[in-house]
N, C-alpha and C positions, 0 to 999 in steps of 0.2 A: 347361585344358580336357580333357585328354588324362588324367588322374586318374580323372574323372566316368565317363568315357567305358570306361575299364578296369573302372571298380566296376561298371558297368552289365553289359559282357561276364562277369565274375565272377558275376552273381546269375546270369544268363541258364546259364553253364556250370553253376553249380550246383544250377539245375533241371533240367535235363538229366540230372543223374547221379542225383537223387533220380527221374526216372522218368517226367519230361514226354516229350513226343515235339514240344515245339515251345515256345518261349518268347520272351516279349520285354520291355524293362525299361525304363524312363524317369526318368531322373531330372531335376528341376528346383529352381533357386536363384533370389531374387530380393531383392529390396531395394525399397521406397517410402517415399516422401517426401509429404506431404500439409500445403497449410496451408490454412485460411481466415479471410476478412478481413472484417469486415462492419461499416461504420459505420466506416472506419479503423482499425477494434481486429482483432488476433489473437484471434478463435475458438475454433478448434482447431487443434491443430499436431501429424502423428502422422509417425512415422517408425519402419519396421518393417522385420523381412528373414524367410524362410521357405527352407528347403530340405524335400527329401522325398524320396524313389523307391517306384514302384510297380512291380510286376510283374505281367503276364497269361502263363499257363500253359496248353498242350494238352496233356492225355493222352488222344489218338486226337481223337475230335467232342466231347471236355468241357472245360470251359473255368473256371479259376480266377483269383481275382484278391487282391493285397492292397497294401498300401504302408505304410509307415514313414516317419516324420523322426532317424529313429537312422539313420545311415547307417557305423556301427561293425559290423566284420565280425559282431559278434553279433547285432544290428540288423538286417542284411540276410540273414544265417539265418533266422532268426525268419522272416522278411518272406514268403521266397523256402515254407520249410514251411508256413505257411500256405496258399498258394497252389495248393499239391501237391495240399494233403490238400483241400480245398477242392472242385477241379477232380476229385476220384476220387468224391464225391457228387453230381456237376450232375446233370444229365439233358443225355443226347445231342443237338448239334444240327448235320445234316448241312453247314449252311454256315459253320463254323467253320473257323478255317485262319488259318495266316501268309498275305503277298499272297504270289505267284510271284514266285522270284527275279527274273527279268526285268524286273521295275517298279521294284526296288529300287536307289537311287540318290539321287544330291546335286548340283544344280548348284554347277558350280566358280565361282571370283572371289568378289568383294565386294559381297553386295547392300545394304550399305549400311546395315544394322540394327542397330548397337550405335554410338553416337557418346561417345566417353572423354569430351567435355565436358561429359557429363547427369551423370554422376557427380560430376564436381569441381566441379559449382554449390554457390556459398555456400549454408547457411539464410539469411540474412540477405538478403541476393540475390534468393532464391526470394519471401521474403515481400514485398518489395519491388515484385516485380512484380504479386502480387497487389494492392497498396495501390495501386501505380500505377493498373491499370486500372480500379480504383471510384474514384479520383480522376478518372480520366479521362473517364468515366463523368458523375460529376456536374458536371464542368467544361465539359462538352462543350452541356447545354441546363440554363438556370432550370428549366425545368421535371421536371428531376429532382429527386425529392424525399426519396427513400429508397431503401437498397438490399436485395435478398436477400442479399447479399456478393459475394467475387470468391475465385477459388482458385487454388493453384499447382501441380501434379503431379508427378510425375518417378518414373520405376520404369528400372528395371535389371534384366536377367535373363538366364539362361542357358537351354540345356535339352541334356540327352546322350540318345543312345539307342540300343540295341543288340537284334538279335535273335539266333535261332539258325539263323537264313539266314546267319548269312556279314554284314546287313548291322551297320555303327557310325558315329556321327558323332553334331554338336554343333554348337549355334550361340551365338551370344552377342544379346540383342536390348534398346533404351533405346524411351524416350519421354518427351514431355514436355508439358506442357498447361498454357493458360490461360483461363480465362472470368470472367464477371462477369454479375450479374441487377440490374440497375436497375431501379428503382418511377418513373414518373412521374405528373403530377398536373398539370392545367388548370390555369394563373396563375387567382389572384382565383376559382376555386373552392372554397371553405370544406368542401363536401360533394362536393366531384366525385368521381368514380370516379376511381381508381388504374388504372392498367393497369404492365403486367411483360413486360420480353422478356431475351433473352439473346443473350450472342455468344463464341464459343472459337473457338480454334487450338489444333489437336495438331501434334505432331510426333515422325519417331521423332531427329529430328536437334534438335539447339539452334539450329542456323543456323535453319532452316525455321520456326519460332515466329515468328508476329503479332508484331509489340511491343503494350508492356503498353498504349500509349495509342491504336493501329487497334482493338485489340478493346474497349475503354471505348468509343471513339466510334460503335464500330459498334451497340454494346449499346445504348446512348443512343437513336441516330438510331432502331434497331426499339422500343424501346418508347412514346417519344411519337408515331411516326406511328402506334401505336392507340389514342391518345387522343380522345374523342368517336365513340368508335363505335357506329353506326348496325346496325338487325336488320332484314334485307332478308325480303320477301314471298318465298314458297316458288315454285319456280319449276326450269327446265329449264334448265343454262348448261355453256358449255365452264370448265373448270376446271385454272388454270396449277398447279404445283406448285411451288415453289423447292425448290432444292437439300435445303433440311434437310429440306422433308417430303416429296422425293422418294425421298429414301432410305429412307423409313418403307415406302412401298410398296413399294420393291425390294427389302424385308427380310421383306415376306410374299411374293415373288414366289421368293425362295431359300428359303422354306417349301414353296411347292408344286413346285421342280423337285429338291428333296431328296432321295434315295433312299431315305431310312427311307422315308419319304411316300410315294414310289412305290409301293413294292414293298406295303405295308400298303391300297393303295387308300382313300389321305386326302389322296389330291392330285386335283383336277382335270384335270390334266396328265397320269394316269399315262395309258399307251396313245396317247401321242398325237405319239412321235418320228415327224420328217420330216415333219410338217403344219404348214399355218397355223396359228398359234395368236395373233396380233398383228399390227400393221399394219407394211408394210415400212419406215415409221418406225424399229423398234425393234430394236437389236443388244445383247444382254446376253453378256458375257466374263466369265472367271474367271479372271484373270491372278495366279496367287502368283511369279511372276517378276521383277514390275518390281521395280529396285532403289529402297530409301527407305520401302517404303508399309509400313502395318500389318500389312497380308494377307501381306506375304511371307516365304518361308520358303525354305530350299534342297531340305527334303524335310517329306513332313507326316506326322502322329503315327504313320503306320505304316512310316516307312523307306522311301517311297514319293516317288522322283524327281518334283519341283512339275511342274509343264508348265500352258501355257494352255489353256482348254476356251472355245470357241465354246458358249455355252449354244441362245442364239436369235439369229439373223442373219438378219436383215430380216423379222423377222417369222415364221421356222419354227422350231419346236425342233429344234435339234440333239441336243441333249446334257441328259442329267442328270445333275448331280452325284452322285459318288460313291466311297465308301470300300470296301476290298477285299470286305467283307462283305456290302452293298447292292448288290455290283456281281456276286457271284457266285446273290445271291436272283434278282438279273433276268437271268443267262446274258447280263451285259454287261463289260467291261472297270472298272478303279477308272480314276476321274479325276483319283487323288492327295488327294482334300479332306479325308482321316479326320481326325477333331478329338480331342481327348481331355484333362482333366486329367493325376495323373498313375498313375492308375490305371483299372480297367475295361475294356469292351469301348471301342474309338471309332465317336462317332458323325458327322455329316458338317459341315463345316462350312464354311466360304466361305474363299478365297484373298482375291486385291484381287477383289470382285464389283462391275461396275459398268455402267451401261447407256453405252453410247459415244456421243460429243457429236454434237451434230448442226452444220449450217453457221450459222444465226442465232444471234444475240444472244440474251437474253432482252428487253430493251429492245427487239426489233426485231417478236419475236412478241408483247408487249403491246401496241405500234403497228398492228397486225393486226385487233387483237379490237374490236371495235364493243362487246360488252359482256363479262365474264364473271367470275370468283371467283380472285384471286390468294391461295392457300394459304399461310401463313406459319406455324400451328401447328395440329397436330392433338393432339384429346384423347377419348381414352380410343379407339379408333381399333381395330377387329376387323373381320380378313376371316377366314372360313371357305374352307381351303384344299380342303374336298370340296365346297363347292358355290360356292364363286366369293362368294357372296355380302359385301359391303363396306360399313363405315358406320365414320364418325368424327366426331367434334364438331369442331368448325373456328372457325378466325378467320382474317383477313388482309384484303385489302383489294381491293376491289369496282373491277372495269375497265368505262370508259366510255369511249366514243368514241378507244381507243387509250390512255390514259392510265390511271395508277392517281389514282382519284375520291374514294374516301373507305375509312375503316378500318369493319369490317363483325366483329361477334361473335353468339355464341348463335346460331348454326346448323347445321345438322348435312348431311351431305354423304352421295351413298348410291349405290352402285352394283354391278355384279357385273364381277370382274377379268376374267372369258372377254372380255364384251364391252368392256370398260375397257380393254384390253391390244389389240383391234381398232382403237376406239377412240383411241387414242395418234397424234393428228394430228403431232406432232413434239417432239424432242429440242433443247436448246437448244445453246448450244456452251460455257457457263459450268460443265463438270466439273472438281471438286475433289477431291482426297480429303483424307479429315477422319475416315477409320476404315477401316475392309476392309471396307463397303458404301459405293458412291460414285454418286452421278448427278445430271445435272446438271436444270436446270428442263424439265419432260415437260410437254406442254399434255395435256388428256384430251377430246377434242370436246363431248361432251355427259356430263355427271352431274346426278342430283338434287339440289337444295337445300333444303332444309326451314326456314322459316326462321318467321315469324307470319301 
């Protein structure tokens, strides 16, 4: 690690001596593995590795950038003159800048983010698992009938980085995934409609992976319970979301507390720290801390110590996320979140982001509902983060008297986040994480349905 780590110091001092007044350098390695399975048959099967380093350059308020896959001292010349000559044609822009030394940092220990056993997984092994689970898949009910396939993942990766603050450091990070799409089909229907659902587990560990036959059965079980589904009349209803498509929302909700978006006025949100903005239901966190998860990191693309950010807590905005640069447009502090390939300016990007569970079940708040719409997939799904406004195509499965009643498609769902986010009758207490956006089932009191 300590190599990467030195080449990266190296490009950094040797923009410096060509005439920057600030520089910083990233380099990243990584390796993937890919197979999929469909019908029992190997598909496709890829296996790839990429290194690179990029550099961003100040001279005074101008800003350059380039990167390379040569990473041969000639290689990262080249890279590093680029960038020089680059940044002496920008145009000036006064919020340009390393962050302040002061932010700059690494939490110490082990969070947990590279596991040696992702690597020494067989091929063979890997495929297997894929096969597994579309076996397990079509074992699981008759009325599986066909598959979209199933796949196996596995990536490996490094990343170094150094500036000309004084900061340097490197981490090493794995992962690893499984899914499977299952078709099913009505017995003794010759013409019935097919319906499709899906089910994965990531992990950055190998321990932490589903086995191949929970995620087949899981795959299974969601796609014949939408089989014979019924297109409910348009109508006013509370609306559950389960985990996978609560996360869809919480992924336009770290659209609008963004700081590009801020600071640009394309957020609804901007202007509106330390107010109600959601019902005291609602806790949204940015933890790049916790050890294991995807989002975490010991420091983020700007050499910028991780720490937690309170976003919204019980309902006020605290906090907007943001990168040294987003943070100096609004005369606010960074939050640590700069994101970045391995070159360019960075822009913001989420830690572990997750709205925090609540005390019930989800089973306990479906026993609740006299009626309403359980969300199981949304499609084609747009909110506008300047005006709130919200609309997605939907399926899942229609609540009566407490219980899920029947599978419900072709309809469309519509609302505006300001009030949707008041709206937010409760949090469930089923939080998982499954990416570096996490939440668990959100009820929503009232949304439109549009239905025939």
């Amino acid at each position: 690690m300590s190599e990467f780590v030195e080449v990266a110091q190296s490009a950094v001092k040797r923009a410096m001596e060509l005439g920057a007044t600030g520089a910083e350098c990233t380099i990243s390695e990584g390796e993937e593995f890919s197979v999929n399975v469909r019908m029992r048959e190997v598909e496709n099967l890829k296996q790839a590795g990429s290194r690179g380093a990029g550099i961003r350059v100040l001279v005074g308020r101008r800003t350059g950038s380039s990167y390379t896959s040569d990473l041969s001292r000639e290689g990262m010349e080249s890279m590093v003159r680029a960038a020089v000559n680059l940044a002496s044609i920008t145009t000036e822009d006064p919020h340009a800048g390393l962050p302040d030394e002061a932010e700059l940092g690494a939490i110490a220990g082990d969070l947990r983010m590279y596991d040696p056993a992702i690597p020494a997984m067989e091929a063979d092994w890997r495929i297997a698992q894929a096969k597994r689970a579309e076996e397990a898949a079509f074992a699981a009910d008759p009325r599986i009938v066909n598959s979209e396939g199933a796949s196996f993942d596995s990536n490996t990766g490094a990343r170094y980085f150094a500036n000309s603050s004084g900061f340097a450091g490197g981490y090493q990070t794995s992962g690893c995934g499984l899914s499977v799409v299952p078709v099913a089909k009505q017995n003794g229907s010759p013409n019935g409609k097919m319906e499709r659902d899906y089910w994965y587990s990531n992990s950055r560990l190998a321990s932490g992976l589903e086995s191949a036959e929970d995620v087949g059965r899981r795959a299974a079980e969601r796609a014949v319970r939408r089989l014979n589904a019924r297109k409910i009349a348009t109508r006013k209803a509370p609306i559950l979301f389960e985990p996978r498509t609560a996360r869809s929302l919480l992924g336009d909700l770290f659209d609008a507390v963004n700081g590009g978006a801020i600071y640009r006025h394309a957020s609804f949100l901007a202007g509106k720290l330390g107010e109600k903005i959601a019902s005291a239901a609602l806790t949204v966190i940015d933890d790049p801390t916790m050890p294991g998860l995807f989002g975490t990191s010991p420091f983020d693309d700007e050499g910028v110590r991780s720490r937690r950010t309170v976003v919204i807590e019980r309902g006020e905005l605290k906090s907007y996320l943001l990168n040294s640069y987003t943070a100096r447009k609004l005369d606010l502090k960074t939050t640590g979140n700069a994101s970045r390939g391995i070159t360019g300016n960075a822009g913001v990007g989420p830690g572990n982001f997750f709205i925090e569970a609540g005390a019930r079940s989800e089973e306990e708040i479906i026993r609740g509902l006299r009626e309403g719409l359980y969300v199981t997939e949304l499609i084609g799904a747009n909110a506008n983060t300047v005006t709130g406004d919200y609309s997605a195509g939907a399926a899942g499965l229609w609540i009566e008297n407490g219980e899920l009643a029947y599978p419900v498609a072709e309809i469309t769902i519509a609302g505006n986040l300001k009030q949707m986010l008041l709206d937010l009758d409760q949090a469930a207490s089923n939080l998982e994480f499954r990416g570096s956006i996490a939440a668990p089932a959100i009820l929503i009191g009232e949304m439109t349905i549009s239905g025939h």
